[in-house]
C-alpha positions in Angstrom: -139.5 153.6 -130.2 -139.2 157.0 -128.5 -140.9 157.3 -124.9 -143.4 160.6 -125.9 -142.8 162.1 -122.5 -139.5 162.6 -122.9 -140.3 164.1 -126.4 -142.9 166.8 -125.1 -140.2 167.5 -122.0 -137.5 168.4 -125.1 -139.9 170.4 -126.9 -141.3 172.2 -123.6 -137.4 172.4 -122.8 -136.6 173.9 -126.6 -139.6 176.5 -126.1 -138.2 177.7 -122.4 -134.9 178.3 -123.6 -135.9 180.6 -127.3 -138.6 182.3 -125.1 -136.0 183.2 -122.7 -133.3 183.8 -125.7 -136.6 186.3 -127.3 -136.8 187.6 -123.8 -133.1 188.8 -123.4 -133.4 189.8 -126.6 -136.9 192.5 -125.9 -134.9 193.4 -122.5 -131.9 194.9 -124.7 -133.9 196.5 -127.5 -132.4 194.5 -129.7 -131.6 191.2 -132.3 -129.2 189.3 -130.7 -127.1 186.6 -131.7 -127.5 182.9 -129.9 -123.9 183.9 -129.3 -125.0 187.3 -127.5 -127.6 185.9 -125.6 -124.9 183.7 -124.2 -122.9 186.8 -123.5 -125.4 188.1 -121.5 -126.7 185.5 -119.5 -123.1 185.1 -118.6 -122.1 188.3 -117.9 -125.5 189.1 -115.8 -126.0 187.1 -112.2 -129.8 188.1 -112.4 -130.3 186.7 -116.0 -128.2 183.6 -115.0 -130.4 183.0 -111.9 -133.9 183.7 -114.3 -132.7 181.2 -116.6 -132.0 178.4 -114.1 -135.3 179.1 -112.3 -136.6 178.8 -115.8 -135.3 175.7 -116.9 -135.4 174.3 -113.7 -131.4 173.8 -113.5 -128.9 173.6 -110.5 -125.8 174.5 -111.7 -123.9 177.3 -113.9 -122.6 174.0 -115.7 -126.0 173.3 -116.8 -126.9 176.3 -118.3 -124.0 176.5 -120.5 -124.2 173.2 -121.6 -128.2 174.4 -122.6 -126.4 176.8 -124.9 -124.4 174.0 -125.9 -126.5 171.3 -126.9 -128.8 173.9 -128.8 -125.6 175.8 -130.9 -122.2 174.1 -130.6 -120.7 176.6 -132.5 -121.2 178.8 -129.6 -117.6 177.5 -128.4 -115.9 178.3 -131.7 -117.7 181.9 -131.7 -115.0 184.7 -131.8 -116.9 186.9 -129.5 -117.4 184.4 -127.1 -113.5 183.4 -126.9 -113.1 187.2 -126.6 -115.4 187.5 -123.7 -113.7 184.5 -121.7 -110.0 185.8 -122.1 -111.4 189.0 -120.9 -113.1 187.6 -117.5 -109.7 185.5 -116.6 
């Protein structure tokens, strides 16, 4: 039997993170890709910070394993691998 609670904290926890996906999104003018989003949040200390406050998470490791847990194939993404060689 699943414990309700911790079924309303995954939905309440699903909405944060596309609401803040959308809001990314508005702030660049543009449809994004989950994998863009990613991008950005990554790429941008401010966004990073928004998000954590957000989701109410402590570390860098936490938000990226938000992104994920919600699209795996985030970590097979070509523009993703693109953007991490770059950054080394």
């Amino acid at each position: 039997m699943s414990d309700p609670s911790a079924n309303l904290i995954a939905e309440e926890s699903d909405h944060l993170f596309l609401s803040f996906c959308t809001f990314v999104m508005n702030m660049k003018g543009k449809k994004l890709s989950i994998q863009n989003v990613f991008i950005q949040v990554l790429q941008t200390e401010k966004l990073m910070t928004i998000m954590k406050e957000i989701l109410n998470l402590d570390t860098d490791y936490e938000l990226v394993k938000v992104f994920l847990e919600f699209d795996p194939t985030i970590a097979k993404s070509k523009y993703v691998t693109k953007f991490l060689n770059s950054v080394k």
